[in-house]
Residue frames as a rotation matrix with the C-alpha (Angstrom) as fourth column:
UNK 1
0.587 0.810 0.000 0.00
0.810 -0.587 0.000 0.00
0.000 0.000 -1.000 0.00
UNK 2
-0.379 -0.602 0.703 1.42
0.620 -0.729 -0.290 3.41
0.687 0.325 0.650 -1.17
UNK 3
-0.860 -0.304 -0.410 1.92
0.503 -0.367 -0.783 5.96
0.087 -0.879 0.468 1.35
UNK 4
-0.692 0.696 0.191 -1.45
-0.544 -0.677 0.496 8.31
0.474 0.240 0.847 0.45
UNK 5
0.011 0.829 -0.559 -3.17
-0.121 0.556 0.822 4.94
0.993 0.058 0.107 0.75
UNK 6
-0.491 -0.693 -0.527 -1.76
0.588 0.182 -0.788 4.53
0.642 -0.697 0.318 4.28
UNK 7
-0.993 0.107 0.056 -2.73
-0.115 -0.699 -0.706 7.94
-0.036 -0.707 0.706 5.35
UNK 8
-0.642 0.761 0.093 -6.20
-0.568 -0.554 0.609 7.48
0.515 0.338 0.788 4.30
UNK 9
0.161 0.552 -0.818 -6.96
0.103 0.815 0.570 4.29
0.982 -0.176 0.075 5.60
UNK 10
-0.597 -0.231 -0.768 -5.17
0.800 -0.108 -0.590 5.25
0.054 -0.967 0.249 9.22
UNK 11
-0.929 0.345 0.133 -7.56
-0.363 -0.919 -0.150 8.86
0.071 -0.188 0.980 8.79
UNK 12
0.421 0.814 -0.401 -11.16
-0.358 0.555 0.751 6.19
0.833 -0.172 0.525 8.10
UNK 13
-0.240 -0.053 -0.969 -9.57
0.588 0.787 -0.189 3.77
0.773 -0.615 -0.158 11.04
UNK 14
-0.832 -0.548 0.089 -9.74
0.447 -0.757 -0.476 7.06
0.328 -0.356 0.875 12.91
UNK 15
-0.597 0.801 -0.030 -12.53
-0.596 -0.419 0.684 8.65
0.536 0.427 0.728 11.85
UNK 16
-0.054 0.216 -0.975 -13.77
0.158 0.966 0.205 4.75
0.986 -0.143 -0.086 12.75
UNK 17
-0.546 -0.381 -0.747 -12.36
0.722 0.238 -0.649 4.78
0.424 -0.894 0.145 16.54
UNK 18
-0.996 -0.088 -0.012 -14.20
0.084 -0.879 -0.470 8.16
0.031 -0.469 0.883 17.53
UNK 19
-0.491 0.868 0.078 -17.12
0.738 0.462 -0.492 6.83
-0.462 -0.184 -0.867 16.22
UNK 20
-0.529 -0.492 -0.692 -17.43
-0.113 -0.767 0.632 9.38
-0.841 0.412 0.350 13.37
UNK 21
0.078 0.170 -0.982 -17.75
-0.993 0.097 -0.062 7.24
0.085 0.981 0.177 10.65
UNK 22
0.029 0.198 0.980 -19.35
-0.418 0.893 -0.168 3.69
-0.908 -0.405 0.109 10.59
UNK 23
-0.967 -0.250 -0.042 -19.73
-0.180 0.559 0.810 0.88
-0.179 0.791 -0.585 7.96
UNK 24
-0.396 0.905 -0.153 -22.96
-0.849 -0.425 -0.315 0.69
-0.350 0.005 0.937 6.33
UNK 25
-0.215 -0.574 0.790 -24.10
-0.136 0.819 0.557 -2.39
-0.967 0.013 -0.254 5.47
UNK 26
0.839 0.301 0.453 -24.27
0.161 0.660 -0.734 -2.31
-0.520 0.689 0.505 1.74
UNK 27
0.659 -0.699 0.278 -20.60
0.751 0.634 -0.186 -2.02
-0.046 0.331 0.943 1.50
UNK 28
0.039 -0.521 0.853 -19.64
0.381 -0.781 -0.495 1.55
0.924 0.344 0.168 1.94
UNK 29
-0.580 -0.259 -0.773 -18.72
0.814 -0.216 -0.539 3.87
-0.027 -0.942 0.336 4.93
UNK 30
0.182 0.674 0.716 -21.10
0.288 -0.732 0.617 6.70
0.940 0.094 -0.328 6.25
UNK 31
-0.644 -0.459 0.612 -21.00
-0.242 -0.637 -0.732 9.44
0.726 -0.619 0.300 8.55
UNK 32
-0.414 0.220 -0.883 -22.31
0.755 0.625 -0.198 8.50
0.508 -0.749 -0.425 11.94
UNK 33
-0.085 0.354 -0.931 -22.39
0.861 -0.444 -0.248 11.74
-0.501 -0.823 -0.267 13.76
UNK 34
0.648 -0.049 -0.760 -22.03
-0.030 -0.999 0.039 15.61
-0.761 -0.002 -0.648 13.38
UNK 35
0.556 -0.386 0.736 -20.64
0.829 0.314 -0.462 16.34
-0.053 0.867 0.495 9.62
UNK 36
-0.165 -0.648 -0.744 -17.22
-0.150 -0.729 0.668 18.44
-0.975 0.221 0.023 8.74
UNK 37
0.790 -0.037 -0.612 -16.51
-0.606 0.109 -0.788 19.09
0.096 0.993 0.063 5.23
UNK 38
-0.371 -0.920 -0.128 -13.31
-0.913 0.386 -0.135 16.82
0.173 0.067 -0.983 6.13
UNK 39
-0.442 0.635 0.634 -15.35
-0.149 0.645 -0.750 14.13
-0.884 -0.426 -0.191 7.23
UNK 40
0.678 0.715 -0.168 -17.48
-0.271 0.031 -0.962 14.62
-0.683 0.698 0.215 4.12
UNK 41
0.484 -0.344 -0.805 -14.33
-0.874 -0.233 -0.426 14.37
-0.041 0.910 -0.413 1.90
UNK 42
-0.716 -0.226 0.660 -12.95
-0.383 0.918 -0.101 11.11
-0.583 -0.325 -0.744 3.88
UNK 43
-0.115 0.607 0.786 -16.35
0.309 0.774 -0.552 9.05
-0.944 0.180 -0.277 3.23
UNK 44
0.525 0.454 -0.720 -16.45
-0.510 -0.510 -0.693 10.74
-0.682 0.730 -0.036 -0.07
UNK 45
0.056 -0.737 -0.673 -13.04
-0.970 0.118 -0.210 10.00
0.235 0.665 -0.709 -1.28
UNK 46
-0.343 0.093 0.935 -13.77
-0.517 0.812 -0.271 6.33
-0.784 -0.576 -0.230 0.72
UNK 47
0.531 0.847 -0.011 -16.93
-0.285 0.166 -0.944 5.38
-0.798 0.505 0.329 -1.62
UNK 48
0.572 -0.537 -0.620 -15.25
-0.806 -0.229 -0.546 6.75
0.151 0.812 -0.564 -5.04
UNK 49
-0.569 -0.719 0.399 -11.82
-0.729 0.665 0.160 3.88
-0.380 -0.200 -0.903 -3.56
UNK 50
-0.702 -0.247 0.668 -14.18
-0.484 0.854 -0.193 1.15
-0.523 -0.458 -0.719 -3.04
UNK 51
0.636 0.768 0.068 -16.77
-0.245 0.285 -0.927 1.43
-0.732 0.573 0.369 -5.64
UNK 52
0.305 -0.451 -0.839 -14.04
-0.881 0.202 -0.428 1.41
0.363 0.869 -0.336 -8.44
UNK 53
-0.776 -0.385 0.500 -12.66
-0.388 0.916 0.102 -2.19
-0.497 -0.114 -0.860 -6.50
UNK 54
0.041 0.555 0.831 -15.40
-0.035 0.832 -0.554 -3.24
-0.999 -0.006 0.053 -6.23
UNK 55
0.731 0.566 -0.381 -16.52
-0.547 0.151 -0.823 -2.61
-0.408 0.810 0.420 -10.21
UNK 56
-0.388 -0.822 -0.416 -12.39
-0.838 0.503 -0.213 -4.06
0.384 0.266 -0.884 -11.00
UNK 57
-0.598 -0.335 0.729 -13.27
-0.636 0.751 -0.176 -6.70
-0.488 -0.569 -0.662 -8.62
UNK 58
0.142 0.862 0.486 -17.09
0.098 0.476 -0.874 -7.78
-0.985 0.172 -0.017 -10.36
UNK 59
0.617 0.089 -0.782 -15.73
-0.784 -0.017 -0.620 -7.17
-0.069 0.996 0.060 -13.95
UNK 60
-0.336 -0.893 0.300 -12.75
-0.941 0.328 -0.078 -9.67
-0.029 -0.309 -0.951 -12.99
UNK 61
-0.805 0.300 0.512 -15.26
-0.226 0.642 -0.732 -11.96
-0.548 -0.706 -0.449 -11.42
UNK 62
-0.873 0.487 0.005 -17.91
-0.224 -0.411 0.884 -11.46
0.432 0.771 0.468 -13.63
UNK 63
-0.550 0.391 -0.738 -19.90
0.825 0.389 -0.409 -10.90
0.127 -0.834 -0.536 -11.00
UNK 64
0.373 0.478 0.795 -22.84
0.531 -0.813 0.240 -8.20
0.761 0.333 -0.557 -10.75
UNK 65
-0.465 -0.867 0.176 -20.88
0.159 -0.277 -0.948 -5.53
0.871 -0.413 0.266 -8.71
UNK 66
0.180 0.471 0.864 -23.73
-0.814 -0.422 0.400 -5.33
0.553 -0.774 0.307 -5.97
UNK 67
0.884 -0.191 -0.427 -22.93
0.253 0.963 0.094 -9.05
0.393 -0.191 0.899 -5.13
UNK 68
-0.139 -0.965 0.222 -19.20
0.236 -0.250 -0.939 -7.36
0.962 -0.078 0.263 -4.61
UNK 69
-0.364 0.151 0.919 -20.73
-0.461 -0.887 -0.037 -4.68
0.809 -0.437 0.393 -2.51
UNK 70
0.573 0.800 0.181 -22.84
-0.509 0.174 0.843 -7.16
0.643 -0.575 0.506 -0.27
UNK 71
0.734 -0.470 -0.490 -20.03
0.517 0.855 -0.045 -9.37
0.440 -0.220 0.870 0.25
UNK 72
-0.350 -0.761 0.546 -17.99
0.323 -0.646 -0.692 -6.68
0.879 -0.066 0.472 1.15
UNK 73
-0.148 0.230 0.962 -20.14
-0.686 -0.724 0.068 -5.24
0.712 -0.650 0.265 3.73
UNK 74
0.823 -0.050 -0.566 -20.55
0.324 0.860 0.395 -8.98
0.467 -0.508 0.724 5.33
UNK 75
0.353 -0.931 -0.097 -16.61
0.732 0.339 -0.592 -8.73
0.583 0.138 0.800 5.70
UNK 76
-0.408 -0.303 0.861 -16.68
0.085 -0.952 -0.295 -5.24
0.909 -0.047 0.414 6.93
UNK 77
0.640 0.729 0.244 -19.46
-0.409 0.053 0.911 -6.06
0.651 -0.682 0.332 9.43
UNK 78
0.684 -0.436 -0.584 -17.33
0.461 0.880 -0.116 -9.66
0.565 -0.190 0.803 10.61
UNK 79
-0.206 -0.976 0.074 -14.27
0.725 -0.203 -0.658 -7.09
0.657 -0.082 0.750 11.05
UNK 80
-0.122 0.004 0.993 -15.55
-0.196 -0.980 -0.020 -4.32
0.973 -0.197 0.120 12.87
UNK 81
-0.934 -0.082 -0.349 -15.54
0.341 0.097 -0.935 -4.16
0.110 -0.992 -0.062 16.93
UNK 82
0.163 0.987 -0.005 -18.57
0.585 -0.093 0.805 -3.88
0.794 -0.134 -0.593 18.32
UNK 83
-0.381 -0.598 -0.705 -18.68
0.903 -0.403 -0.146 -0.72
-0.197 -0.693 0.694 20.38
């Protein structure tokens, strides 16, 4: 993971820990509380990341890319601390 990617994912894990920004469950990340424009540009620039996997991931697969998305948010769910 290139450094940019790094910061971004340690700013969502963040975001994450404060209880900011949660996982939603159809595969994306969404603002939990009180919105910043920084906040807005995290889950923004988040979305934009993980919709293009996914669509790389369901053209790859030739899978329909919500099937990506669902399975993703399973995974996301599994991983997250409850808290």
């Amino acid at each position: 993971m290139d450094q940019m990617k790094q910061q971004a994912q340690q700013k969502l894990d963040d975001a994450k820990q404060q209880g900011l920004v949660g996982e939603r469950m159809d595969g994306y990340v969404g603002i939990v509380s009180t919105s910043t424009p920084e906040l807005v540009a995290l889950v923004k620039a988040t979305n934009n990341a993980r919709r293009n996997e996914y669509s790389r991931i369901a053209a790859e697969t030739g899978q329909a890319r919500n099937i990506i998305e669902q399975l993703a948010a399973k995974k996301a769910y599994e991983l997250t601390p409850r808290g």
